[in-house]
Backbone as JSON Lines, residues from 0, in Angstrom:
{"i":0,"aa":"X","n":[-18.93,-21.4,61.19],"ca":[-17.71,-21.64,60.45],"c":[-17.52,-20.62,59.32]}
{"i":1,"aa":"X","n":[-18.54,-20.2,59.05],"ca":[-18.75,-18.89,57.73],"c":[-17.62,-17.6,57.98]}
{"i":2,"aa":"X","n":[-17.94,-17.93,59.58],"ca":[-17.28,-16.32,60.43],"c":[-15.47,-16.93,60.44]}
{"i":3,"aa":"X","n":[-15.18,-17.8,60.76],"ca":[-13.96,-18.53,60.76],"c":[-13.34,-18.73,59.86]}
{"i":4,"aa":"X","n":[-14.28,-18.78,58.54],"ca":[-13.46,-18.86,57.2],"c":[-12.89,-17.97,56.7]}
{"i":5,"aa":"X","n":[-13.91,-16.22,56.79],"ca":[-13.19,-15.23,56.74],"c":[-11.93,-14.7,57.33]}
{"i":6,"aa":"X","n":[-12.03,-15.34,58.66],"ca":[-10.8,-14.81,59.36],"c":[-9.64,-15.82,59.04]}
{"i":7,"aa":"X","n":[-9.82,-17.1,58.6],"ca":[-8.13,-17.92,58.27],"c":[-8.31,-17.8,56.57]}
{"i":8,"aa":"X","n":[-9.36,-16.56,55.78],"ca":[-8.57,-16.44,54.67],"c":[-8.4,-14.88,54.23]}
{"i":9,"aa":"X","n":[-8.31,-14.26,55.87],"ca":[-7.61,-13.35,55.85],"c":[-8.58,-11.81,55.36]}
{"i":10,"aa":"X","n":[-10.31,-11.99,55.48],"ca":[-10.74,-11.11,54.54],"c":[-11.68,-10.51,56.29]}
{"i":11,"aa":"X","n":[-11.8,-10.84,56.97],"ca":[-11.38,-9.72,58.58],"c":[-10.37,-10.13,59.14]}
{"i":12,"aa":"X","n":[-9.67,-9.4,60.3],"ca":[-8.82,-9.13,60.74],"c":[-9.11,-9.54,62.48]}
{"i":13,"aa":"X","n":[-10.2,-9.93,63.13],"ca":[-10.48,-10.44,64.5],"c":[-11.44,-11.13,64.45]}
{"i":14,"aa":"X","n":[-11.28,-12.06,65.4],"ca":[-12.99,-12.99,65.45],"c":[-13.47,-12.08,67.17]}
{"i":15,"aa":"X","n":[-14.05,-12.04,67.44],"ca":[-14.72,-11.58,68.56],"c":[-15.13,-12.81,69.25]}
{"i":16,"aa":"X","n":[-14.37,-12.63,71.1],"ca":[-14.67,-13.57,71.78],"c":[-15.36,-13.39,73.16]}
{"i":17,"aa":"X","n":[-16.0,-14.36,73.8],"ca":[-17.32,-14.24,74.98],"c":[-16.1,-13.27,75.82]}
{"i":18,"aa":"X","n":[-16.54,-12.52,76.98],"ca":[-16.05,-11.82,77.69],"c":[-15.48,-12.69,79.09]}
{"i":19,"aa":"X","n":[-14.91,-14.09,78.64],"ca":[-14.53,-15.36,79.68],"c":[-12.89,-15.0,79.8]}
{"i":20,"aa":"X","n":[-12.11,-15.63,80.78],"ca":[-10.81,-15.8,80.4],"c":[-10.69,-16.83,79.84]}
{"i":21,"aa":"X","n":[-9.82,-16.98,79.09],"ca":[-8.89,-18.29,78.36],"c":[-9.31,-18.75,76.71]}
{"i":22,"aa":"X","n":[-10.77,-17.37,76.4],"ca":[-10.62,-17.83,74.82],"c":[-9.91,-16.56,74.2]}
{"i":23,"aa":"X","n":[-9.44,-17.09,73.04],"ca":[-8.55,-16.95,72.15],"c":[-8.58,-17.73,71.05]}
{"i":24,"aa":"X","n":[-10.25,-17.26,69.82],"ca":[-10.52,-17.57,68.84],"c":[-9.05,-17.87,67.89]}
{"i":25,"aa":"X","n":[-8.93,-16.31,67.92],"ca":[-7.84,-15.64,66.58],"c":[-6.94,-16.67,66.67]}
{"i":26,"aa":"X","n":[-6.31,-17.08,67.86],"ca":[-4.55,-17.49,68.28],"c":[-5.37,-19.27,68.02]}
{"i":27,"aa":"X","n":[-6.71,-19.74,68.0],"ca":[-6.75,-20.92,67.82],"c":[-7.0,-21.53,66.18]}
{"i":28,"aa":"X","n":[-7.51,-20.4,65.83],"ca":[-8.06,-20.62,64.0],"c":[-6.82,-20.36,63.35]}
{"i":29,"aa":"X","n":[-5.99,-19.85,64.23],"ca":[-4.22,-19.34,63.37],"c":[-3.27,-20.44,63.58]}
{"i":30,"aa":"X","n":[-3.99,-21.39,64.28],"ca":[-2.57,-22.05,64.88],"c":[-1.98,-23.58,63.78]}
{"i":31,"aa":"X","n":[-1.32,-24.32,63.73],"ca":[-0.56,-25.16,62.9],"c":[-1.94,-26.31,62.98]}
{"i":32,"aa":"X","n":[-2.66,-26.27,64.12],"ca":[-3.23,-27.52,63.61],"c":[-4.73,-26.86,62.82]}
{"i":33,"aa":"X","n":[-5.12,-25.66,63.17],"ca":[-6.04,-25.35,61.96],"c":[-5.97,-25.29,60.58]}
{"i":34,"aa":"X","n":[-4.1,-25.11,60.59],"ca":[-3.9,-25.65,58.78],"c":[-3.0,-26.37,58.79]}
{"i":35,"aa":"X","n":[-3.64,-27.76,59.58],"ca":[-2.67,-28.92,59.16],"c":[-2.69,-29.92,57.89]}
{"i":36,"aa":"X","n":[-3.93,-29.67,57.29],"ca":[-3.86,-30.1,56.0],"c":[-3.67,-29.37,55.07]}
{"i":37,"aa":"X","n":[-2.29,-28.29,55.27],"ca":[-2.24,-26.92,54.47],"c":[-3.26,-26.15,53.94]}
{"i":38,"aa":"X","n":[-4.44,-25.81,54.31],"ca":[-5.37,-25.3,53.89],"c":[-6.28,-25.05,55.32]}
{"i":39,"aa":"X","n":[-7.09,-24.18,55.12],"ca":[-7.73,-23.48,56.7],"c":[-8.99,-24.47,56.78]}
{"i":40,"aa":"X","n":[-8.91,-24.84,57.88],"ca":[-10.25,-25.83,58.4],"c":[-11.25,-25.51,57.83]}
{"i":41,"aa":"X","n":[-11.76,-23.92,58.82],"ca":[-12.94,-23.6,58.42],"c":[-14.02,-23.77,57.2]}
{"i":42,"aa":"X","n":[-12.86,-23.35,56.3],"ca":[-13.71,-23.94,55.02],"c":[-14.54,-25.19,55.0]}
{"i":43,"aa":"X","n":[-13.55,-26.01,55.26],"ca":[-13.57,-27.24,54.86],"c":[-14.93,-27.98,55.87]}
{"i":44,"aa":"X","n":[-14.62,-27.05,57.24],"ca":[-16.03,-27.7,58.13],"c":[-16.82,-26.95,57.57]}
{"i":45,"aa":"X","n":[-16.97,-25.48,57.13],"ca":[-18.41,-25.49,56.2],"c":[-18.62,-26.35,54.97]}
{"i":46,"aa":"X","n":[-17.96,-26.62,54.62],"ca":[-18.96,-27.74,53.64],"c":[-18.9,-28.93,53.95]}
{"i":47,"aa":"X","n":[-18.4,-29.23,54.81],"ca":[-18.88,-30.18,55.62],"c":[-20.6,-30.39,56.08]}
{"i":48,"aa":"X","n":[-20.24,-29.18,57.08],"ca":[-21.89,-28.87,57.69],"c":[-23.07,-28.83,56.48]}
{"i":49,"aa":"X","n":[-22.64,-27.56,55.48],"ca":[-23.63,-27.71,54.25],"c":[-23.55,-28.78,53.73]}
{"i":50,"aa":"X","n":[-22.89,-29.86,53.44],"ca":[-23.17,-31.3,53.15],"c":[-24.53,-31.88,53.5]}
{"i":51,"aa":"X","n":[-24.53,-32.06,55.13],"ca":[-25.32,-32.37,55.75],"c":[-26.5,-32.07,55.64]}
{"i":52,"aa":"X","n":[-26.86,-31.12,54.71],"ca":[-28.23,-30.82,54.46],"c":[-28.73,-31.63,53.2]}
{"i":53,"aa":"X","n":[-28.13,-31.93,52.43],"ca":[-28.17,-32.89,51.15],"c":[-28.55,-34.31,51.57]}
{"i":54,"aa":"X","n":[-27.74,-34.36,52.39],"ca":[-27.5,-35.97,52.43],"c":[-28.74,-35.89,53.57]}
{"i":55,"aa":"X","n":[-29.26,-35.16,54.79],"ca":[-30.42,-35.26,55.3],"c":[-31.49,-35.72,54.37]}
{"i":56,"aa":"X","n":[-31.56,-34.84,53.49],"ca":[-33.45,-35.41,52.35],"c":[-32.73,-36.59,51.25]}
{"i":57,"aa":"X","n":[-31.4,-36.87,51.39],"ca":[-31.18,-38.28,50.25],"c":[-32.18,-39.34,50.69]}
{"i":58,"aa":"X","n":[-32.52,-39.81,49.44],"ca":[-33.13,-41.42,49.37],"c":[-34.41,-41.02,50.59]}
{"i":59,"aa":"X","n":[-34.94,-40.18,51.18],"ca":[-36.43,-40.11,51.23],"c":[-36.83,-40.3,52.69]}
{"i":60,"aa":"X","n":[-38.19,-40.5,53.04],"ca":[-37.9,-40.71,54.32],"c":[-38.18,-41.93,54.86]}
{"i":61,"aa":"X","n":[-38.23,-42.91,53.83],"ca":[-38.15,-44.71,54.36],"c":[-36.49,-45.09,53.5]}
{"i":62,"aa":"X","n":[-35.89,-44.05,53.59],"ca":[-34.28,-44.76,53.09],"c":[-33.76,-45.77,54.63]}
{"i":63,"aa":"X","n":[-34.33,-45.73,55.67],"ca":[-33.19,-47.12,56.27],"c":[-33.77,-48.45,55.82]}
{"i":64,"aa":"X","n":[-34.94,-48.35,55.48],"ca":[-35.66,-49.07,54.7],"c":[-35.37,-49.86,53.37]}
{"i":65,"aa":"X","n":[-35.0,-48.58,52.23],"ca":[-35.29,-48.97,51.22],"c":[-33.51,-48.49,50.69]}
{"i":66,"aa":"X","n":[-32.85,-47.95,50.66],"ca":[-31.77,-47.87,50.97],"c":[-30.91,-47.64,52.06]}
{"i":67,"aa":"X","n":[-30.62,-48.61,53.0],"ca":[-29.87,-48.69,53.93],"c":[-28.71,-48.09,53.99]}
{"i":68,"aa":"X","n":[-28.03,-48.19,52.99],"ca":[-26.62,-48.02,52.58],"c":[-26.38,-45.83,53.1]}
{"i":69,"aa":"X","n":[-27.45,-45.31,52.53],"ca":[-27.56,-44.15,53.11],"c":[-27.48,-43.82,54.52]}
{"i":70,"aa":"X","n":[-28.15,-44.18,55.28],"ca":[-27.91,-43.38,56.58],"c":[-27.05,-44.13,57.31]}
{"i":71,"aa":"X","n":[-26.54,-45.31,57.15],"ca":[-25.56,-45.91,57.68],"c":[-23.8,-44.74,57.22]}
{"i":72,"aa":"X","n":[-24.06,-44.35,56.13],"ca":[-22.94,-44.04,55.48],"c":[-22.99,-42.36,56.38]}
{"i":73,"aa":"X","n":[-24.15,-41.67,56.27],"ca":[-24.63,-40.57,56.75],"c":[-23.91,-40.53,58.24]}
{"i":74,"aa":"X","n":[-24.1,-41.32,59.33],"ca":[-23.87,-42.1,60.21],"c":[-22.28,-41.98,60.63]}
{"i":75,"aa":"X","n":[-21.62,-42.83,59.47],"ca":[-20.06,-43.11,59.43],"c":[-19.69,-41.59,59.45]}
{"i":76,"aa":"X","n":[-20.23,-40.84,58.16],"ca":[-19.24,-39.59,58.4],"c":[-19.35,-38.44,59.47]}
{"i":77,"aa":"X","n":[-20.97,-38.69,60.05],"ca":[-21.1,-38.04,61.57],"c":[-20.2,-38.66,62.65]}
{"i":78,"aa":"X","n":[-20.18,-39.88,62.63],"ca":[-19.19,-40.17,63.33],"c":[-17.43,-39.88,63.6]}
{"i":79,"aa":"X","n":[-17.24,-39.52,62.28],"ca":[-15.55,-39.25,61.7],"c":[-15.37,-37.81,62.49]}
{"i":80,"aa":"X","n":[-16.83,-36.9,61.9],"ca":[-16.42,-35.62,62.16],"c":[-16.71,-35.31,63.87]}
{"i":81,"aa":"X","n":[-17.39,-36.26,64.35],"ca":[-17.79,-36.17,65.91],"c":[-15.8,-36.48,66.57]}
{"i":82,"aa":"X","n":[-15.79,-37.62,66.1],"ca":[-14.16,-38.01,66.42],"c":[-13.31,-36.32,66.27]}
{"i":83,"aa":"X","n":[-12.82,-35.86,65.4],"ca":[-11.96,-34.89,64.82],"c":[-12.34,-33.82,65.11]}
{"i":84,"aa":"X","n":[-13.71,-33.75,65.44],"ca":[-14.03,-32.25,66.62],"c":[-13.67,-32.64,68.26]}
{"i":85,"aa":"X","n":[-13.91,-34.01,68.63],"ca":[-13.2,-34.24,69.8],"c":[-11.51,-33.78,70.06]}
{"i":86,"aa":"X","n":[-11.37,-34.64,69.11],"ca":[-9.73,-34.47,68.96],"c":[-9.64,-32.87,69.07]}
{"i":87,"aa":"X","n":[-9.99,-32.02,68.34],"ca":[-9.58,-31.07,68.19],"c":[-9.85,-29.85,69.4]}
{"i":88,"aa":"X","n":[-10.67,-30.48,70.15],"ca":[-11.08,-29.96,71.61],"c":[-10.12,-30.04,72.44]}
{"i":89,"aa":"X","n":[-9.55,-31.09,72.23],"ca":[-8.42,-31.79,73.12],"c":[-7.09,-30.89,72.64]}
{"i":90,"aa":"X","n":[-7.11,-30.24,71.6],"ca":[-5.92,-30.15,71.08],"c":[-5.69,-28.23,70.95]}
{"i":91,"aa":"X","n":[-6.7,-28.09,71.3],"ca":[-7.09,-26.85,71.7],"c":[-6.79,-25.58,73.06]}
{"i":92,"aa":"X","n":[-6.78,-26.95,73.84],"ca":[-6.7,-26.66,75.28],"c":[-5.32,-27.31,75.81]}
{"i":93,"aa":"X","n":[-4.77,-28.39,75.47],"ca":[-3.55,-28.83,75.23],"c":[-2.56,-28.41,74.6]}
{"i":94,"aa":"X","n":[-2.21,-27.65,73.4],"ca":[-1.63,-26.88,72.1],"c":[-1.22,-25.82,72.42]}
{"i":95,"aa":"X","n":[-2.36,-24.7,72.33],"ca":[-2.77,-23.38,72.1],"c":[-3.18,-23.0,73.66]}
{"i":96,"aa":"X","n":[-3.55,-23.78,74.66],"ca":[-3.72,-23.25,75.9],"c":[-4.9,-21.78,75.75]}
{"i":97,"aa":"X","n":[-5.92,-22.35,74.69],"ca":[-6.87,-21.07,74.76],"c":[-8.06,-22.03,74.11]}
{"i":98,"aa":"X","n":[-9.03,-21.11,73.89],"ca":[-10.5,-21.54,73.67],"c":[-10.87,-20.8,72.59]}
{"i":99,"aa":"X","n":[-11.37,-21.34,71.6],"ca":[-11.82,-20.72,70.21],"c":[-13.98,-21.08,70.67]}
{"i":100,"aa":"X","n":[-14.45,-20.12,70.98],"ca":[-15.74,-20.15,71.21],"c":[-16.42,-20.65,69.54]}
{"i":101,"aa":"X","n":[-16.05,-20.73,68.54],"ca":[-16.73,-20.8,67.03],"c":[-16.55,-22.41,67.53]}
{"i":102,"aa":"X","n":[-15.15,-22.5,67.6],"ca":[-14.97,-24.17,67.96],"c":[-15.54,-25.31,68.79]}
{"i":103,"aa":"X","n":[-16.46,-24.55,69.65],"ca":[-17.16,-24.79,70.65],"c":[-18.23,-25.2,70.26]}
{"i":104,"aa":"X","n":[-18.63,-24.35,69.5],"ca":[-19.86,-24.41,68.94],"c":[-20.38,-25.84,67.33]}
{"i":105,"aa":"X","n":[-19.24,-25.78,67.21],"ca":[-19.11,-26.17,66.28],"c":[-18.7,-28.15,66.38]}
{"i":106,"aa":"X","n":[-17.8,-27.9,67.71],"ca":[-17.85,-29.43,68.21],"c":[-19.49,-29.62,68.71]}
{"i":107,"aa":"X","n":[-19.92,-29.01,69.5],"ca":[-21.66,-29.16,69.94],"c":[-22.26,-29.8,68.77]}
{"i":108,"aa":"X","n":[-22.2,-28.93,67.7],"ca":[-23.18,-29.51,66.25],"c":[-22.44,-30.49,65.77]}
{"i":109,"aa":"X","n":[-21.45,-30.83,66.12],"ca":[-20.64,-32.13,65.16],"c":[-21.69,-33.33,65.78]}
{"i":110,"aa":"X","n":[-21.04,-33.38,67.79],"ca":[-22.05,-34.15,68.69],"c":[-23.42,-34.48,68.24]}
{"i":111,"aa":"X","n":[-24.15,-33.4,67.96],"ca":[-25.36,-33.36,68.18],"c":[-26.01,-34.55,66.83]}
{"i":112,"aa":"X","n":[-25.23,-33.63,65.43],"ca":[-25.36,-34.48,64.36],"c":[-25.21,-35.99,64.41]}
{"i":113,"aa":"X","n":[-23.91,-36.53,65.09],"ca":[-23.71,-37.65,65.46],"c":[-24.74,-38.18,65.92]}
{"i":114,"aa":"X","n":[-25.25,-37.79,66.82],"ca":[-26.56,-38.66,67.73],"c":[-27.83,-38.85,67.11]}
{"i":115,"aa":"X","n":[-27.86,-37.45,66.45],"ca":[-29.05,-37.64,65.73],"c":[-29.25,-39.08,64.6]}
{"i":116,"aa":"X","n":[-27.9,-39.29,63.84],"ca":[-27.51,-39.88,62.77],"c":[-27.86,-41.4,63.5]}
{"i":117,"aa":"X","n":[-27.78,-41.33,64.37],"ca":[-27.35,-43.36,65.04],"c":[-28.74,-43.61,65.24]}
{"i":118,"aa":"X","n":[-29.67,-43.48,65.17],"ca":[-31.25,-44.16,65.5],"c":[-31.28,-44.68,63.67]}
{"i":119,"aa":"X","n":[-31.21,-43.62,62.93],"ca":[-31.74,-44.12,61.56],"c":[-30.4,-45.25,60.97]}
{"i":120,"aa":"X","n":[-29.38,-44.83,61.45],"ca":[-28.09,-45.56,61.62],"c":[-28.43,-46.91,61.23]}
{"i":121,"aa":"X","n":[-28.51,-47.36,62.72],"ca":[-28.96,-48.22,63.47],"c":[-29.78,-49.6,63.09]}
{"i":122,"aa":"X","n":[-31.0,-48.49,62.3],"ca":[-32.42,-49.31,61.78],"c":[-32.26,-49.68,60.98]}
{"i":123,"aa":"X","n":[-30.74,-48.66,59.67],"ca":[-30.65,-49.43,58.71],"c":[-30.09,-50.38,58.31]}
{"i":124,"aa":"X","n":[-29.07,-50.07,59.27],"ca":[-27.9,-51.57,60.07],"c":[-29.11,-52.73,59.66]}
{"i":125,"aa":"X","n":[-30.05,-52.75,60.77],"ca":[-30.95,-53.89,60.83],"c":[-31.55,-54.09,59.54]}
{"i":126,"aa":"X","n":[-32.48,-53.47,58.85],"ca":[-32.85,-53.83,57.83],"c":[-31.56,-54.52,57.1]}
{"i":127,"aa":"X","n":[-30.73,-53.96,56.63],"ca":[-29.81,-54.18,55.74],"c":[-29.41,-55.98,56.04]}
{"i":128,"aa":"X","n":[-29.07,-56.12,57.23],"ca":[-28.96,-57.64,57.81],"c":[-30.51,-58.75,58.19]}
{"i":129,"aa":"X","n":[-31.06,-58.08,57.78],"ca":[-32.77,-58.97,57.22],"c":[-32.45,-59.46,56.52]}
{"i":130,"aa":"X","n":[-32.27,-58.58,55.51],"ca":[-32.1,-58.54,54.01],"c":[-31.2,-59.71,53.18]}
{"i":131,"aa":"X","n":[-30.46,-59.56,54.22],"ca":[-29.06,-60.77,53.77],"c":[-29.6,-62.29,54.11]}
């Protein structure tokens, strides 16, 4: 997303794409729904992603334990951003009729985060309803 941010704030001029037919980074990071919240995604999914490194070492490594409330929450927003990289897969190939390979990549790690997030999720779900 580092590489994507430069290019929707204009400081290079091409993203470079796999040698496939049908991607078309540039024409997908340019298009109305990459700045549909008037402002360029990219950014916004990098600190997103760098988020995720914070909130990984929060509250320790018995937080579903001892604060539940953490990885459940951890959880919720892997989930939001798993949703809105779907969507945006969909909207990609539907829209713009091209393939942004950064985007690709980038829904993969949304996925991946998601899954990872639902075991500790999960446990803290349970603890948390002991508890009660």
């Amino acid at each position: 997303m580092a590489v994507v941010s430069l290019f929707q704030l204009g400081i290079i001029e091409h993203l470079p794409d796999p040698p496939l037919p049908g991607f078309d980074s540039d024409k997908v990071t340019s298009s109305d729904i990459a700045f549909g919240l008037t402002l360029p995604d990219a950014p916004l999914s990098l600190t997103s992603f760098a988020s995720n490194l914070a909130l990984a070492g929060w509250g320790g490594a018995e937080r579903a334990r001892d604060t539940p409330g953490i990885p459940v929450a951890v959880a919720a927003k892997a989930a939001v951003e798993a949703a809105v990289s779907g969507w945006l897969f969909v909207q990609m190939r539907r829209r713009e009729r091209a393939w942004c390979a950064y985007c690709l990549v980038a829904l993969t790690a949304n996925m991946a985060i998601f899954a990872l997030s639902l075991p500790e999720g999960w446990r803290a779900l349970r603890n948390a309803r002991s508890r009660s």
